[in-house]
C-alpha positions as CSV (number, residue, x, y, z in Angstrom):
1,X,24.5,5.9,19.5
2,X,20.5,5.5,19.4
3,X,18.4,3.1,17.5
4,X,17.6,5.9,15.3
5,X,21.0,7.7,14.5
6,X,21.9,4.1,13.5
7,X,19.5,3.4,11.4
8,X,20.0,6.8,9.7
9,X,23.3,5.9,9.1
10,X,22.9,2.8,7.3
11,X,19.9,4.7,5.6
12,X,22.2,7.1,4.3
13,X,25.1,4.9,3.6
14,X,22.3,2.7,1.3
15,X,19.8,5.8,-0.5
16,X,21.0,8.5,-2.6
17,X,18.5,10.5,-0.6
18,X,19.6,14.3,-0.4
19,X,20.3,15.2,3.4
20,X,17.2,17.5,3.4
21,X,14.9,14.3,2.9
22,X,16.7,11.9,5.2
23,X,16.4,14.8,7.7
24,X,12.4,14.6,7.1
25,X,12.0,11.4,6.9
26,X,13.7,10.9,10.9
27,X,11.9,13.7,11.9
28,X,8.5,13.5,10.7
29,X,8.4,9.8,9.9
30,X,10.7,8.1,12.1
31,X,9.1,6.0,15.5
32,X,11.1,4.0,17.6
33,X,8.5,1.2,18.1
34,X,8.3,0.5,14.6
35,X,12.3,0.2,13.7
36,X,13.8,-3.0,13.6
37,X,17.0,-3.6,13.6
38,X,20.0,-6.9,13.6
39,X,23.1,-6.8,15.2
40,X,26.2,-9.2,14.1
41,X,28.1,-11.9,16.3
42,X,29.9,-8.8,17.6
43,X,27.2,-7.0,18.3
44,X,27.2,-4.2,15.5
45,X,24.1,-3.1,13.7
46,X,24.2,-4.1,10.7
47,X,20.7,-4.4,8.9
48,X,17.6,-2.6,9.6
49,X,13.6,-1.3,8.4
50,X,11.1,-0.2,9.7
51,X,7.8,-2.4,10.3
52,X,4.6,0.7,9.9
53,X,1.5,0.2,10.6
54,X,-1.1,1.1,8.4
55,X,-4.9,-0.4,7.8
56,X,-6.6,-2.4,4.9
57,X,-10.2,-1.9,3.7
58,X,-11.0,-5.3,3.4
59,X,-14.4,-6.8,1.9
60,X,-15.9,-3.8,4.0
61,X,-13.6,-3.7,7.4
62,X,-10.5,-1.8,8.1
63,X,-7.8,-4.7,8.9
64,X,-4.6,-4.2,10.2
65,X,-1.2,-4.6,7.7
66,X,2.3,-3.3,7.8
67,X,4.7,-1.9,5.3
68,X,8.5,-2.4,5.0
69,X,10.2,0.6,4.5
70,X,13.8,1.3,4.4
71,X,14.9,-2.0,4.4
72,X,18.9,-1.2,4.2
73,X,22.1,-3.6,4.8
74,X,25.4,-1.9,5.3
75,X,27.9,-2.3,2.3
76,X,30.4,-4.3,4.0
77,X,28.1,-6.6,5.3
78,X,26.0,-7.5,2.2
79,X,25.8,-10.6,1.0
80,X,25.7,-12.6,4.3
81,X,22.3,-13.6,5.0
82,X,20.9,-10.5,7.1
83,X,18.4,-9.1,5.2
84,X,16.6,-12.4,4.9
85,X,16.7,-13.2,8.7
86,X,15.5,-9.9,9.5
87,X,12.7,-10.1,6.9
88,X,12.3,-12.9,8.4
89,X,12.0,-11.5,11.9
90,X,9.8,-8.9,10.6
91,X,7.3,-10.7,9.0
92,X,6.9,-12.8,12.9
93,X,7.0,-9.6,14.1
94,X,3.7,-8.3,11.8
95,X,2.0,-11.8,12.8
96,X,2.7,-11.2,16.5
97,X,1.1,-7.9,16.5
98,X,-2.0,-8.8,14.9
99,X,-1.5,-7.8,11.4
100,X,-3.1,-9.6,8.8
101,X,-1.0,-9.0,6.1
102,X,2.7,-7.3,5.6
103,X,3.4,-4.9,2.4
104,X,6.2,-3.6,0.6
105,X,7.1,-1.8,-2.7
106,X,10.5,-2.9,-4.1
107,X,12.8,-0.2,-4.9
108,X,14.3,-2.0,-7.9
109,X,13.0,-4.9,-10.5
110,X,15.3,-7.4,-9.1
111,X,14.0,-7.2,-5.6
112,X,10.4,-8.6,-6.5
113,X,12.6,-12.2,-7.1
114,X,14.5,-11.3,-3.6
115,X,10.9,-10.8,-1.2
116,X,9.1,-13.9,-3.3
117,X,11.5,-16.1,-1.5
118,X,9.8,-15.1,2.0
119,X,6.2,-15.7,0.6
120,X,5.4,-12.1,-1.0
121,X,3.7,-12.1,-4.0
122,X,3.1,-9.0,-6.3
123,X,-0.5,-8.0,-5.0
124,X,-0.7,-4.2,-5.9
125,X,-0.9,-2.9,-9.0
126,X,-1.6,0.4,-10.9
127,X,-3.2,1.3,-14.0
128,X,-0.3,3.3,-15.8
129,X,-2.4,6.5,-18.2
130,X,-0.4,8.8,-20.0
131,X,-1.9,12.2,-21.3
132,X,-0.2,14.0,-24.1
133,X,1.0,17.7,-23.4
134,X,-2.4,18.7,-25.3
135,X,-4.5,16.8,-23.2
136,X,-7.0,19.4,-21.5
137,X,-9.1,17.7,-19.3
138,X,-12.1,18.6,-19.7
139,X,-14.8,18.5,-17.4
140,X,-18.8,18.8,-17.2
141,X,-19.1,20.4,-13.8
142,X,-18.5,23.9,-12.5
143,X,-15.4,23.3,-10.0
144,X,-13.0,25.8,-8.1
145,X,-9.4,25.6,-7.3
146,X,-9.1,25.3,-2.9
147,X,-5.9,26.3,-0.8
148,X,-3.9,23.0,-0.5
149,X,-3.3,22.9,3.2
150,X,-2.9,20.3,5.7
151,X,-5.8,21.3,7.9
152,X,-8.7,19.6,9.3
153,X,-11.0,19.9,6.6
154,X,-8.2,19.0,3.9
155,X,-7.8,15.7,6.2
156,X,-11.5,15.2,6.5
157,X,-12.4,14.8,2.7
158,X,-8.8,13.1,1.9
159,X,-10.2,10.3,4.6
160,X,-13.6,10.5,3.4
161,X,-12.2,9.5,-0.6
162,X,-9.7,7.1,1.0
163,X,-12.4,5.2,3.0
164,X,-14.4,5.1,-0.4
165,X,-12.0,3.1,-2.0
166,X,-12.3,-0.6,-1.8
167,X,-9.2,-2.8,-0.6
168,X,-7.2,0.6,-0.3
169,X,-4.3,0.7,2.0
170,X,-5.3,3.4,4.1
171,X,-3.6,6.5,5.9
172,X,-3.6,8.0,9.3
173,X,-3.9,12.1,10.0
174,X,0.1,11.5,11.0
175,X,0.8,9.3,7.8
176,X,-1.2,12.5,5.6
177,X,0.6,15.3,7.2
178,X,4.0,13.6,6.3
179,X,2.5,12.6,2.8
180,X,2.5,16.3,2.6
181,X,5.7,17.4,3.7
182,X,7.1,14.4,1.9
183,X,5.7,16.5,-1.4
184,X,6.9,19.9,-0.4
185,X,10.8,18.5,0.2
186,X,10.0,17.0,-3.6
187,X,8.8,20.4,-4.9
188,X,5.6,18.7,-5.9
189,X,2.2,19.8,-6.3
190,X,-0.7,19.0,-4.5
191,X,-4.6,20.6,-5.3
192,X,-7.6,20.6,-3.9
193,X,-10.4,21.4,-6.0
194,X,-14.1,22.4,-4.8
195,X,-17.8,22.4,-6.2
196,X,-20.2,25.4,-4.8
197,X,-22.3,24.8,-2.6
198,X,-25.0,27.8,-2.5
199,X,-25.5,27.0,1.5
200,X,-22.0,26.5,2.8
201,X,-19.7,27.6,0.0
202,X,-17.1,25.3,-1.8
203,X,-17.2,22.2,-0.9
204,X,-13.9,20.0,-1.0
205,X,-14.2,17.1,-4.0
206,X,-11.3,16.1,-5.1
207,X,-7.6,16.1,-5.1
208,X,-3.8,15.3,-6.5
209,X,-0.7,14.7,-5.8
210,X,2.2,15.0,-8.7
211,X,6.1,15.7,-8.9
212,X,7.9,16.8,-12.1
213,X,10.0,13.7,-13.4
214,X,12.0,15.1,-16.4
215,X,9.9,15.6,-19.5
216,X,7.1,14.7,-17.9
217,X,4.4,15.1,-14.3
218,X,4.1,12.3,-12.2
219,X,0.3,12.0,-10.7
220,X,1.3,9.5,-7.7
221,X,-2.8,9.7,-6.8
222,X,-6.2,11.6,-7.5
223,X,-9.0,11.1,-5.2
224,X,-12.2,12.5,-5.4
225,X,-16.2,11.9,-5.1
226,X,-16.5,11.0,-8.9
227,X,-14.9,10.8,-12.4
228,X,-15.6,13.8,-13.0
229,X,-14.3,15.6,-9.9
230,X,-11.1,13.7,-10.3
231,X,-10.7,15.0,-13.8
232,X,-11.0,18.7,-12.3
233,X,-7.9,18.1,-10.0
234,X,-6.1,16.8,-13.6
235,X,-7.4,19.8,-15.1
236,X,-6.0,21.9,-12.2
237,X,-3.1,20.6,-13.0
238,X,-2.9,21.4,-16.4
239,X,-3.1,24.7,-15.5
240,X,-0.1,24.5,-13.1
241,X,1.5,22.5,-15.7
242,X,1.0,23.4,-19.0
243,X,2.6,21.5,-22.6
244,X,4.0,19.1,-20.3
245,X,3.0,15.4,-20.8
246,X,1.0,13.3,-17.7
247,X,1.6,9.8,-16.4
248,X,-1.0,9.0,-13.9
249,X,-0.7,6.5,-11.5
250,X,-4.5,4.9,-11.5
251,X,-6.3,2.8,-9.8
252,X,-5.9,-1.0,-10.4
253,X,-9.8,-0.9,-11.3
254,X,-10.3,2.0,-13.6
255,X,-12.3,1.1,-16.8
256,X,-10.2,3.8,-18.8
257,X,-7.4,2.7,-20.7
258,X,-4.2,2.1,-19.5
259,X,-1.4,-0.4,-18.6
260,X,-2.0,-2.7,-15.8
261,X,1.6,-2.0,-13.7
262,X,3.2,-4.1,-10.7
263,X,3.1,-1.7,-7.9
264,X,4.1,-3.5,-5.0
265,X,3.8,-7.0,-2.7
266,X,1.6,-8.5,0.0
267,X,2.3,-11.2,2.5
268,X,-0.2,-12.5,4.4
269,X,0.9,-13.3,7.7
270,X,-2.2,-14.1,9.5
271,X,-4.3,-17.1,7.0
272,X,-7.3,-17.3,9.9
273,X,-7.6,-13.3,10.2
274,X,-8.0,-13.1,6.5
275,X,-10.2,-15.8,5.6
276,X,-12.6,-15.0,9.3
277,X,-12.9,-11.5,7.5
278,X,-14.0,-13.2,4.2
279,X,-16.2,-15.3,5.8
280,X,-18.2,-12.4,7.7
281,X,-18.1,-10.5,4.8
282,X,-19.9,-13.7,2.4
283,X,-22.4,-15.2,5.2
284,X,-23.4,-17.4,2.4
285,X,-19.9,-18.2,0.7
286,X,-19.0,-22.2,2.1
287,X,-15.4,-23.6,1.7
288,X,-12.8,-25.4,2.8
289,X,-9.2,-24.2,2.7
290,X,-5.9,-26.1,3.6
291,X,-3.0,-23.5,3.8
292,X,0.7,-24.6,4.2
293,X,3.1,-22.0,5.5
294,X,6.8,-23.1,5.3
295,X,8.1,-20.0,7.3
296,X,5.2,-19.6,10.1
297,X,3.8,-23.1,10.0
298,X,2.1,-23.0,13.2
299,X,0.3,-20.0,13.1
300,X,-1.3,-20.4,9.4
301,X,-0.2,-24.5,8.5
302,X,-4.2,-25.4,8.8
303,X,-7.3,-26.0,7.5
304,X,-10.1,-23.3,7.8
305,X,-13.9,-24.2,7.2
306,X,-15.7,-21.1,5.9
307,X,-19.8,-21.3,6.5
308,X,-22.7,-19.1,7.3
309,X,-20.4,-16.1,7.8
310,X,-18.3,-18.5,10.1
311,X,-14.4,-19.5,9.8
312,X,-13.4,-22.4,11.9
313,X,-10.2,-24.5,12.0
314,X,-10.7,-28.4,11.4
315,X,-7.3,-30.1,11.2
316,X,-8.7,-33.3,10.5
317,X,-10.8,-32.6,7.2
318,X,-9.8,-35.2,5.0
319,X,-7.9,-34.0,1.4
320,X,-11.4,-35.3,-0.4
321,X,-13.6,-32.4,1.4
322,X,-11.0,-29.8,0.3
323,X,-12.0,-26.7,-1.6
324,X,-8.1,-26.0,-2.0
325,X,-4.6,-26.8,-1.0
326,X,-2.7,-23.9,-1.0
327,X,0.4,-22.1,-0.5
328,X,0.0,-18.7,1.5
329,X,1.5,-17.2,-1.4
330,X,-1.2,-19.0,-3.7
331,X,-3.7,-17.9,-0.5
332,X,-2.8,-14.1,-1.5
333,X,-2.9,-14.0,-5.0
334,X,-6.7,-15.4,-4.3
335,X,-7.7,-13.2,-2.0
336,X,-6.0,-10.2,-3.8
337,X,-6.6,-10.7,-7.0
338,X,-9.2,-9.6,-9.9
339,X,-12.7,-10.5,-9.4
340,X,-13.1,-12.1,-12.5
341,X,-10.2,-14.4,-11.5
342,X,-12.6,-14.7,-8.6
343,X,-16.0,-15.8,-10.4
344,X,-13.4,-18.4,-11.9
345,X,-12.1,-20.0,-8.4
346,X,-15.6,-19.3,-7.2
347,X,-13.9,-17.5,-4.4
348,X,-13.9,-13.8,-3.4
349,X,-11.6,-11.7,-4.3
350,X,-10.6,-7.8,-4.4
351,X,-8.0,-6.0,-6.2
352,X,-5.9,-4.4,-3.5
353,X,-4.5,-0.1,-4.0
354,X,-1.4,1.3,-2.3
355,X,-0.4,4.5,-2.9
356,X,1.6,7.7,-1.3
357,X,3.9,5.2,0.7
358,X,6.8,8.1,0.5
359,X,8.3,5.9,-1.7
């Protein structure tokens, strides 16, 4: 049996995915290079996920990161330790191919206590707005409704708005087209909506994704060049969806109103890649930084100098010249975190955004 009919047997053996997702998801999704799997003393497969690869914006620069998905143990073997070795494998795994950070989004409440214990803290949030079935959206612009297709041009603007977005968890033209047909298996909704341009005719300026959850549609995202573009994809919607109540997934930095929701976890897994980004990024930022990393001490166990747009390592810095002494986990929650937690450590930091992770 292959790597990948095994791990679509423990997948469905763990989901209550219908057969006509799991049959996507291997086909569209799946790639050998990025499934990892552990076997028992007798040599059975008996826990596997699969380690993506995806890019950060990051203070300006894409970095890389990877994302956990599927992370499944078969029932009879629960229980036993697995799981947390092959976390644990994967996380060496991210660090060994150059990632600077590893990702997730827990599938239940419970399993935010369950990744903490490998370093991941809860780095992602959203900004939860809900709209009343009245809510019409109203906009100041003159916009136009575009066919939602997964062509170039679709792909072009959907990158453009991505790449706008600061410490956004970004998407590749493969990742997009299965974004897509992720939606359709669903029966979800995605719109494009245009602005005329008298020269070359509508030009693509926003978007949304949304599935119907009971009483109520589910925007997972909207992108688009402004607030008010953005609020023409809601209003599209509203069309397509009328008396039904909204839940919007924001972003974590909207100014509107709305509750600030965990979304998912980071885990940095490579201290010197972050902190030589953060350093390029501040040329005139100066620091000193001792990190201790029980699980990967000799990669990230050190102590990085930050100065003149510099990061060097300097071991020997006595504990007097330190600007902090901290965990990795303590290391991401500074780094990803709001800035005004930021002016208060006197250290950058940047919200982080994930989103349309096909979970």
């Amino acid at each position: 049996m292959s790597k990948r009919d095994i791990m679509m047997k423990i997948w469905q053996e763990s989901f209550s995915d219908p057969r006509s997702y799991v049959a996507m998801y291997f086909d569209r999704v799946y790639r050998d290079d990025e499934a990892l799997t552990l076997a028992d003393a007798q040599g059975d497969t008996v826990s596997s996920l699969f380690l993506q690869h995806y890019s950060l914006t990051f203070h300006g620069t894409p970095q890389p990161v990877s994302y956990v998905a599927g992370a499944a143990t078969r029932r009879s073997q629960r229980g036993k330790g697995y799981m947390s070795r092959l976390i644990t494998e994967a996380l060496k795994a991210s660090a060994a191919r150059g990632d600077m950070m590893c990702t997730l989004i827990p599938s239940s409440e419970h399993l935010y206590f369950f990744y903490a214990r490998f370093g991941f803290e809860t780095l992602f949030y959203t900004k939860e707005q809900r709209f009343t079935s009245l809510h019409t959206f109203p906009v100041s612009g003159e916009y136009v409704s575009l066919p939602g297709r997964p062509d170039d041009e679709v792909w072009s603007a959907f990158d453009r708005f991505q790449r706008s977005r600061r410490c956004y968890v970004c998407h590749t033209r493969r990742q997009f087209d299965n974004i897509l047909a992720d939606l359709e298996a669903e029966g979800g909704i995605f719109v494009v909506t245009g602005a005329d341009d008298p020269d070359t005719g509508p030009r693509i300026v926003s978007m949304a994704w949304a599935v119907r959850r009971d009483d109520l549609l589910l925007v997972t995202d909207v992108m688009g060049e402004d607030e008010d573009a953005r609020t023409a994809s809601l209003r599209e919607l509203r069309r397509l969806c009328p008396g039904v109540p909204f839940l919007l997934y924001g972003r974590p930095t909207d100014s509107i109103g709305g509750r600030l929701m965990p979304r998912g976890m980071g885990r940095v897994v490579n201290a010197g890649m972050a902190l030589s980004a953060l350093a390029a990024a501040y040329p005139g930022f100066s620091s000193s930084v001792r990190v201790t990393d029980h699980l990967m001490p000799e990669l990230n166990s050190h102590t990085y100098v930050l100065r003149d747009g510099v990061m060097t390592v300097d071991d020997t810095l006595p504990a007097e010249k330190l600007g902090f002494d901290v965990t990795i986990e303590v290391l991401g929650a500074m780094l990803f975190s709001s800035p005004v937690v930021g002016d208060i450590l006197r250290f950058p930091s940047e919200r982080p955004m994930i989103s349309l992770m096909l979970d």
